[in-house]
N, C-alpha and C positions, 0 to 999 in steps of 0.2 A: 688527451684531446686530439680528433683526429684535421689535419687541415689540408683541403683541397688541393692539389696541384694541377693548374689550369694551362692551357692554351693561350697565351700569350696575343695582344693585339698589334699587328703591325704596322698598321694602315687602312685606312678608312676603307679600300678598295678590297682589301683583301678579306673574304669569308670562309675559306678553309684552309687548313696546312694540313703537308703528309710529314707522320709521326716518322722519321728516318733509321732513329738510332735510339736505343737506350743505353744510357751509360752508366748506369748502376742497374745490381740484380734486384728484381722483387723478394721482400724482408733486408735489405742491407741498411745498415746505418747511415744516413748522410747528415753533415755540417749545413750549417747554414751557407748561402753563395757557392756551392759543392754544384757544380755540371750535371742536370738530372737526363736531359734524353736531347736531341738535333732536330728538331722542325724546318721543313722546307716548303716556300711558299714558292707564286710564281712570279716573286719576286727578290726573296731574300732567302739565305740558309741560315738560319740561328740554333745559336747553344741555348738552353734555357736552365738559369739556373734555381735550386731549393730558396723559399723566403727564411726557412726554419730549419731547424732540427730534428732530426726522429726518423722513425723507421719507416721504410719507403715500402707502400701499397699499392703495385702496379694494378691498371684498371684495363687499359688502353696497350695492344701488343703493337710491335714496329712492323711497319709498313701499312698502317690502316689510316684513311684520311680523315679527319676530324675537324667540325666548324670551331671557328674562334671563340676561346671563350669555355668548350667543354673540357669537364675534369677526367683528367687523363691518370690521375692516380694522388695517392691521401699518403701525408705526412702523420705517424701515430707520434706525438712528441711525448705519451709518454713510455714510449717503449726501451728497451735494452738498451744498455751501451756498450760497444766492446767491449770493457771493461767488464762489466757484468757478462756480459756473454761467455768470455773467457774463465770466469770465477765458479760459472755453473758447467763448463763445461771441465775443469780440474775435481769439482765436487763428482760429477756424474763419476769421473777417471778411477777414484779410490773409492766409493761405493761398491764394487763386486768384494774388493779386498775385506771390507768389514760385515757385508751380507751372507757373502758366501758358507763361509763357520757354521751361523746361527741353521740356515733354512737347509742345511746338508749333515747331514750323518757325515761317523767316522770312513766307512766305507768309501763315498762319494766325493771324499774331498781331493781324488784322484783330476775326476772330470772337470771340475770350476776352475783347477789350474790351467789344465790344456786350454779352459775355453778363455783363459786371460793370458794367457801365451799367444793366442789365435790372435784376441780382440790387440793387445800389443804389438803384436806385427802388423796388423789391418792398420794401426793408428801410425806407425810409424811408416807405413805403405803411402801414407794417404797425402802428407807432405810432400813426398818426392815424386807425389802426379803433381801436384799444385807447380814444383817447379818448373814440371815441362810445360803445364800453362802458361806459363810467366813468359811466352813469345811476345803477348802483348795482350791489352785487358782484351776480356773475350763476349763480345754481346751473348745475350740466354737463348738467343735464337740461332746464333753460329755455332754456340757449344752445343745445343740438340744436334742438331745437324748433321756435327761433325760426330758426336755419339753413334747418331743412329747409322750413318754410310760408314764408319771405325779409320776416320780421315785421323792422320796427325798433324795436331796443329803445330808442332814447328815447321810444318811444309808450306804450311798458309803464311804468304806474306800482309799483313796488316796494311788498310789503306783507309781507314777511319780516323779519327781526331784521335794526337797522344797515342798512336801507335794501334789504337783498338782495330780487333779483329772484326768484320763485319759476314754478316750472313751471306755478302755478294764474295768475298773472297772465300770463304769458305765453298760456294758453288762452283767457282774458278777454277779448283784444284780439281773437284770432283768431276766436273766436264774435260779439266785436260788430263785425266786420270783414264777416264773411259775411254778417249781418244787414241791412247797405250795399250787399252785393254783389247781394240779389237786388231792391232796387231801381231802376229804369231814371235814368241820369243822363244826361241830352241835352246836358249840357255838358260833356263828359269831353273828346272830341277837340278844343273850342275850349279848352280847360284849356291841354291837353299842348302845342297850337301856342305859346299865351301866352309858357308856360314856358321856350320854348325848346328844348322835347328834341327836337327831329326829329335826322335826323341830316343834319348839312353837305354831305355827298354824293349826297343824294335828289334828283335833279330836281323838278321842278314835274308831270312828269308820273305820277312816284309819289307825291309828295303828294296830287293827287287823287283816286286810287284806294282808299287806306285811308277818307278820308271817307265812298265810298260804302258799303267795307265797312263801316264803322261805321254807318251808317244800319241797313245792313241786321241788322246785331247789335244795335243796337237797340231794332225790329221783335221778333226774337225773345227778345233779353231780356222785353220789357215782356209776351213770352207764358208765357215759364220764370215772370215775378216773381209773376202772377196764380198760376198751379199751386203754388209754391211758398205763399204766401201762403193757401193755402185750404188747407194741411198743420198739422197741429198737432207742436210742437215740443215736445220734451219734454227734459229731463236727468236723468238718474240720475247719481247717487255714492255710494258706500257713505259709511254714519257711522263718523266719529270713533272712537277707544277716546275720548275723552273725553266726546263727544257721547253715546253707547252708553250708560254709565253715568250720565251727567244724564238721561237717559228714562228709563231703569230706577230710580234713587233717585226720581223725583218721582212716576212710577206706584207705587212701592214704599207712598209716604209717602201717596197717595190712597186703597191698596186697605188698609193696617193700621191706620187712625188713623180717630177718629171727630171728621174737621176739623170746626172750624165759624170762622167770623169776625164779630168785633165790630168797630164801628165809632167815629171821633167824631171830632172838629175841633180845630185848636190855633190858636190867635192868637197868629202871632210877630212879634210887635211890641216886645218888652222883648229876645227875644233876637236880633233883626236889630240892634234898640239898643244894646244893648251890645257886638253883632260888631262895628260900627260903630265903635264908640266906643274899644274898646282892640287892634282888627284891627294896626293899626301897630306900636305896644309888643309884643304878643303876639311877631310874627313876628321883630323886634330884640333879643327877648330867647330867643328858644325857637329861633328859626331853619326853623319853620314857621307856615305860616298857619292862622287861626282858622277851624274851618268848623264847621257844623252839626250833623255826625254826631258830636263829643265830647259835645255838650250834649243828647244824644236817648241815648247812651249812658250814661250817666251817671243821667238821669233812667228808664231801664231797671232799673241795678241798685239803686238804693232801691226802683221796682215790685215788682221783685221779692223783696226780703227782705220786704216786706209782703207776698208773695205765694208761699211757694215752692213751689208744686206749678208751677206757671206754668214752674218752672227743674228741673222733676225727669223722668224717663224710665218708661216704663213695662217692664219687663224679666220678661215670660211674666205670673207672676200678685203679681209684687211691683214696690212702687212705687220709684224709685229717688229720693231728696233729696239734692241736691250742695250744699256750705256753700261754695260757690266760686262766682267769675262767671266763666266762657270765653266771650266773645260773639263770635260770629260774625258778620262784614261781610261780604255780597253784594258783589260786584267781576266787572263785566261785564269781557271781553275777547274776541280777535278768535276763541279757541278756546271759548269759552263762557262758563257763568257757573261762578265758583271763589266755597268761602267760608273765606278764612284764618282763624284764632279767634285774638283776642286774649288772651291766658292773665292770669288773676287782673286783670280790666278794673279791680276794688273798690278795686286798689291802687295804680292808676294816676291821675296830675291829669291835666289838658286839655290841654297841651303833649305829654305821653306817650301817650296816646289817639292825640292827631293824628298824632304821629310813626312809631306802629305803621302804621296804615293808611299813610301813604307808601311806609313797608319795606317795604309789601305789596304795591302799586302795583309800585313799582321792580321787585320780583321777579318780578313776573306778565308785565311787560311785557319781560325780561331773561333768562325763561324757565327760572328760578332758585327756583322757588316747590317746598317739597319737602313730603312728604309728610304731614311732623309738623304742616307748619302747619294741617293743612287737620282735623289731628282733635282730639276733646276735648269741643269745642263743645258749650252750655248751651244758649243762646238766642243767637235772629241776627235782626239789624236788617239790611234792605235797604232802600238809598232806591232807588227808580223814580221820585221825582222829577228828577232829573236826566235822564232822557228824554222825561221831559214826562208821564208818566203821573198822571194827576189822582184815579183810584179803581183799585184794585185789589185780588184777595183773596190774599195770598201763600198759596203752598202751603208747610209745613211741612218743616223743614229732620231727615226721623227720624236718630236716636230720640229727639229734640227733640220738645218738648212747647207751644212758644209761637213765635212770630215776627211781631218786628214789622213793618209795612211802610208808608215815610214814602212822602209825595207832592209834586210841584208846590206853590212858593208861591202864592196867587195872592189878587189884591183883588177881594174881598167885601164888599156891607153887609151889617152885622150891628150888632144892637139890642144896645147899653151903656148902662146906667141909663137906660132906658127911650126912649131915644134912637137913631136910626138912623145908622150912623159905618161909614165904610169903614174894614178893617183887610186886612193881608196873610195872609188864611187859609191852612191845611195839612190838607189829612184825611191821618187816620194809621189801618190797620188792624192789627187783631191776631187774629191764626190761631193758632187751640190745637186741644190732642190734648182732647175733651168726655169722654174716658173718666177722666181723671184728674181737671182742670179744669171747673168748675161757672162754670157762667154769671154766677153774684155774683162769683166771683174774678176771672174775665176781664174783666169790667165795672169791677172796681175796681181791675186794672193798671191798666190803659188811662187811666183817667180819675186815676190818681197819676201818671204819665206826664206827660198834660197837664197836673197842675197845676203837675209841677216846671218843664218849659219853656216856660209863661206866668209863672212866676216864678224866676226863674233861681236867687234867692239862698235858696230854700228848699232846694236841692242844698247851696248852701255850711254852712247852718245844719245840715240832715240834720231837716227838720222837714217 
């Protein structure tokens, strides 16, 4: 009985995803809940996995865009099992050994040995490719690929889900392959002799011969390398459904908002102190580690009940106030920037903070992040310090009205009681919607912001 394998729905909004990845070969066996291929919309990346059992029916190749909904390839449950696979494949193994006899004369019974001596070494040939496989699983469309240009995949570094090899990295090697090829390298034929690949029955007097041809190639390479070299190279790829929709939301959020950004500096030195100081306990007791972004988030939603236009929407000619926190975390990844919203942050401690953002992580990274996560959102704090970004103006997360955006730590002097003291500075910015947001408001998030994570225990107090 053969059963459908669909297209998955995401969201009311959304009416087609690109097929990205397949993770199993067409005819292979899959488990129920087994990872069948990677859909990418332009809003989510998802694993999608088997309902059932049975052998997988590819319909649908990777890289083709498909509506929601359409069947991308049929589960046959009641086909092979490993097991059986392997059973008929022992049966086929001793088969020549009991035919061969009957269907050959005495004469002949020379040849069906060689030819299972042959087929014996081809079987036993055929494992020790499989191992050099094993760089990491290998989509059907990378191994052609790499088949037909004779790439070796231990060269290709994996950048797919679980290590898998993908058609893009496969293309990677082969463009910077070429890149080498139109190079002249005067050491190639003293290489190959080094190595020993000539081959054992070449006289000396065909050895010589290839060197001259090589001289004379080259000659002509180092004339192709010049021509080449004075080309300009270019690459085109079409965008993402995910990519697509991050340009259109951040032009969106450029051409309807009247941005503007404030700025101002934090000295973290009480809460690098105190990370410091209970970082071990924290993690023995919560089972995650302490970091920065609970104590900047936390210090957001006291900002903002002193503040809440900072936390409201502008919606045609009325203004929207939400008595809720949904903060949204920026979270870079290899498909772009995603921002999951932590729901009701006000009622969460600092072990719950940290924990959300992990779940968040794990899912983006796992390709499991769904659609609910990504809306709601009040206000979103993005660090760019973690890529080293030292100033920046975030652009607005619509129909978000504020965002904040941490930076690089870094040591600074700066003047404490009249006195010159290096400390570990942070510039922190905040980008707001100026149609709602007045300049005294936005001036005095910011700077409650910084007062609570120059004092941590004004968070605890609520002061």
């Amino acid at each position: 009985m053969a059963h459908d394998v669909k297209v998955p729905s995401v969201g009311e909004s959304v009416t087609e995803a690109l097929l990205v990845q397949w993770l199993k070969n067409d005819g292979d066996t899959v488990q129920a809940d087994e990872p069948l291929f990677v859909i990418e919309t332009d809003k989510v990346t998802l694993e999608v996995t088997a309902d059932t059992g049975g052998t997988l029916n590819i319909k649908v190749k990777e890289g083709e865009t498909v509506a929601i909904g359409t069947v991308v390839a049929e589960i046959e449950s009641g086909g092979k099992t490993e097991k059986d696979t392997s059973d008929t494949a022992r049966e086929q193994e001793s088969e020549p050994e009991n035919t061969a006899p009957k269907d050959s004369g005495p004469s002949e019974k020379k040849e069906p040995k060689g030819q299972e001596k042959k087929s014996e070494t081809e079987n036993k040939e055929i494992p020790e490719k499989d191992e050099g496989d094993k760089v990491g699983n290998i989509s059907p469309s990378a191994r052609r690929l790499a088949e037909e240009k004779q790439i070796d995949l231990s060269d290709v570094t994996p950048s797919g889900p679980g290590g898998r090899i993908t058609k893009g990295d496969v293309l990677l090697v082969l463009e910077s392959s070429q890149d080498r090829a139109v190079e002249p390298d005067a050491s190639e034929p003293d290489k190959a002799e080094s190595d020993g690949k000539t081959d054992p029955e070449t006289s000396a007097s065909d050895k010589a011969e290839p060197d001259k041809a090589g001289s004379d190639k080259g000659e002509s390479d180092q004339a192709d390398s010049g021509k080449v070299g004075s080309e300009e190279r270019v690459t085109r790829k079409p965008m993402t459904p995910i990519r697509r929709k991050i340009a259109e939301h951040l032009l969106k959020a450029r051409q309807n908002t009247a941005m503007l950004t404030t700025f101002n500096e934090i000295d973290m030195s009480r809460v690098m102190a105190l990370r410091q100081a209970y970082k071990e306990p924290f993690k023995e007791k919560h089972q995650v580690s302490l970091g920065f972004m609970s104590f900047f988030i936390k210090a957001c939603i006291e900002a903002l009940k002193q503040n809440p236009q900072v936390n409201a929407f502008v919606d045609g000619k009325d203004i929207v106030y939400h008595h809720y926190y949904h903060v949204g975390v920026a979270i870079g990844s290899g498909k772009g920037l995603v921002v999951p919203v932590i729901r009701h942050a006000d009622q969460l401690d600092f072990a719950g903070i940290e924990k959300a953002i992990v779940a968040f992580v794990d899912k983006i990274e796992n390709n499991r992040l769904e659609l609910a996560d990504l809306e709601g959102g009040t206000f979103t704090v993005s660090n760019g310090g973690v890529y080293g970004s030292l100033l920046s103006t975030p652009i607005l997360n619509s129909p978000q009205s504020g965002i904040l955006g941490m930076h690089k730590i870094e040591k600074r002097p700066v003047v404490v009681d009249d006195e010159v003291v290096i400390r570990p500075m942070m510039y922190v910015a905040l980008s707001y919607d100026h149609r709602i947001v007045d300049g005294r408001e936005a001036v005095t998030c910011l700077k409650k912001i910084k007062a609570c994570v120059e004092n941590p225990e004004r968070m605890l107090l609520e002061v």
